[in-house]
N, C-alpha and C positions, 0 to 999 in steps of 0.2 A: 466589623465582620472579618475573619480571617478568611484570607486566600485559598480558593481550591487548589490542589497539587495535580500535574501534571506532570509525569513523567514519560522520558526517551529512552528507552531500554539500548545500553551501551554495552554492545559484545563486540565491541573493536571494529562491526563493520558495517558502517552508513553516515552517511552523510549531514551528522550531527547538528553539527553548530548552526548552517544554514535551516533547518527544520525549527529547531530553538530558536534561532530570530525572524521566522518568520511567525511562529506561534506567538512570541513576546507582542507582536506587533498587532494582532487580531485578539491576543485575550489577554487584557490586562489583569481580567480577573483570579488570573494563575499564575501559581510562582510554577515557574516551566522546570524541571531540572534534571540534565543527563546524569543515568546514573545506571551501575549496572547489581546496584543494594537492593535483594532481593524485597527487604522490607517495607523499602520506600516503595515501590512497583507496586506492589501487594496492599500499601497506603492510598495512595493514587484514587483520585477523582476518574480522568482519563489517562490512556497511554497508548502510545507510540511507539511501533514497531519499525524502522528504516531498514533500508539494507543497501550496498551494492556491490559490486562484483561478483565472483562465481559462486554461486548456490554449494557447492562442495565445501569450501572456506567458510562459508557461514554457517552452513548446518554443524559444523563442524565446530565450530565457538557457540555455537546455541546450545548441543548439548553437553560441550565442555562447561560451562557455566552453568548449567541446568536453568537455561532462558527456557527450554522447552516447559520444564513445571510451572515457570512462573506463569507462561502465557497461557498455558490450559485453567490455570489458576484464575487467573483473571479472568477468561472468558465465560467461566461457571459461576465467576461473582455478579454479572450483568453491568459489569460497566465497559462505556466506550470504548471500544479497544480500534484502534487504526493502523493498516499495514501500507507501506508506503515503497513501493519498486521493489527489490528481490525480497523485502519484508512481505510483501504480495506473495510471493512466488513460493516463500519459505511457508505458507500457511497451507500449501496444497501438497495430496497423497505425495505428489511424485514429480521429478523431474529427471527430466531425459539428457539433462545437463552433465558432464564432466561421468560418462558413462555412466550414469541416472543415479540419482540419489533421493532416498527415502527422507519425505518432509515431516512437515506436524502436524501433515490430516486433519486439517481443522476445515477444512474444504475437499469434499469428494470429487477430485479430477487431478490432471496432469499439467507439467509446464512442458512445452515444446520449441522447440527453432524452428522460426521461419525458414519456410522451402524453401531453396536455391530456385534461380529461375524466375522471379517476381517478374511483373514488370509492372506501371502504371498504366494509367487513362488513353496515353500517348505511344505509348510500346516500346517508351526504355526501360532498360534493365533500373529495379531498385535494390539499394544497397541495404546490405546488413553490416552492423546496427541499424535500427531503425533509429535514427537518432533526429530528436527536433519537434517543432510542434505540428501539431495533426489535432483536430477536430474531433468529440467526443459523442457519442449521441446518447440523450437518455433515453432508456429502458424499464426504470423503477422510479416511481414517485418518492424516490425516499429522500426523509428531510437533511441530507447531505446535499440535495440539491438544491434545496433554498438558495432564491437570490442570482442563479445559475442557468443562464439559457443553456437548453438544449446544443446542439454542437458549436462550444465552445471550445476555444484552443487552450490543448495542455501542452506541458514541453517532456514529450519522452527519450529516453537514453536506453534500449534493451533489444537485445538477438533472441530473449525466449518471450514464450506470450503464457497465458494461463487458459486451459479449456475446461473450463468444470463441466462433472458428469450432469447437473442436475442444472435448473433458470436460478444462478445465482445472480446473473448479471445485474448489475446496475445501469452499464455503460458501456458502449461498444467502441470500439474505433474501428477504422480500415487502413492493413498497409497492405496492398497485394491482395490479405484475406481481414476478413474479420475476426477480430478477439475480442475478447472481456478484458478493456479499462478500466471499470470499477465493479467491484461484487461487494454480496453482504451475505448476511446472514444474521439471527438476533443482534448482540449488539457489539457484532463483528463486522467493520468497514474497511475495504484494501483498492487503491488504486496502483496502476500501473506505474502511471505516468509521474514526474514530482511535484507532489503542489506549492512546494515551497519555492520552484524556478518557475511558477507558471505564472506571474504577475495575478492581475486583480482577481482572474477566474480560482486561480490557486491558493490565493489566499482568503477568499468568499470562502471555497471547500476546507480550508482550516479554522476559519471563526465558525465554519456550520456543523464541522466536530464537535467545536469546544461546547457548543451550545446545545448540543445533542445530550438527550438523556438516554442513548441506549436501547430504543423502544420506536419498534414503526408504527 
């Protein structure tokens, strides 16, 4: 039986290699491979959208590449498609990021920065980034969760959050306020957080991608 393909949509900006060995390690059933050939994308079993840094930079090589057709492409083929930190971020109307920048509306809401001013439980000041791991809670029975208690620790790295207009959440966390850690929508999956630095919780949510068929 030949191997599903699995691709990492590679537009110069995310955090590649670690996502590819973390995947290698949960699906053996898959030749994993970065690539930014729109063919192979478009070949593709499941795929993987990463991101990180400034949402401007990346919108910016997304539709320098036209990653934007590929991913609306795929999204209308009903296969798994997974966004992963500013690859999250890049899938909504809008970001208020780097004097706001128009995304891939593939999600109807906004990414925002944390208010200045936070504080915790204790009433210190909390810093932006929010960086590190924080506790998740589900909100959706969907089978990304498989295998996955309820507030489980992810490991995040980000200054903006995502507020969609409609209940996409899958998952919430709290820094200060609450946001949406993971959304969906058909057989579109995006967390905040990275599952590929989050140990065994992170990498549960990446064998329960691969195993996904797309379909809640």
């Amino acid at each position: 039986m030949s191997q599903k393909l699995l691709t990492i949509i590679d537009y110069g900006m995310g955090n590649l290699h670690s996502v590819a060995k973390a995947l290698e390690a949960v699906a053996p059933q898959f030749q994993i491979e970065i690539t930014n050939d729109r063919a192979r994308i478009l070949e593709a079993d499941h795929v993987v959208l990463p991101g990180v840094g400034a949402i401007r930079d990346c919108m910016a090589e997304i539709r320098r590449q036209q990653v934007d057709e590929v991913v609306a492409e795929n999204l209308a083929s009903g296969k798994p498609f997974l966004g992963i930190c500013v690859g999250m971020q890049a899938l909504m109307a809008h970001s208020d990021e780097n004097q706001g920048i128009d995304c891939l509306n593939q999600f109807d809401g906004h990414v925002h920065r944390f208010p200045s001013g936070l504080i915790d439980s204790h009433g210190l000041p909390m810093k932006v980034p929010h960086m590190g791991w924080n506790h998740v809670t589900k909100t959706k029975d969907h089978p990304i969760w498989n295998s996955i208690e309820s507030d489980s620790h992810f490991y995040f790295v980000h200054s903006y959050f995502v507020e969609p207009h409609e209940n996409y959440s899958a998952g919430i966390c709290h820094y200060g306020t609450d946001f949406a850690a993971m959304i969906y929508r058909d057989n579109l999956f995006a967390t905040q957080f990275h599952p590929e630095k989050s140990a065994e919780a992170g990498l549960q949510l990446l064998k329960n991608f691969t195993q996904w068929n797309g379909t809640l």
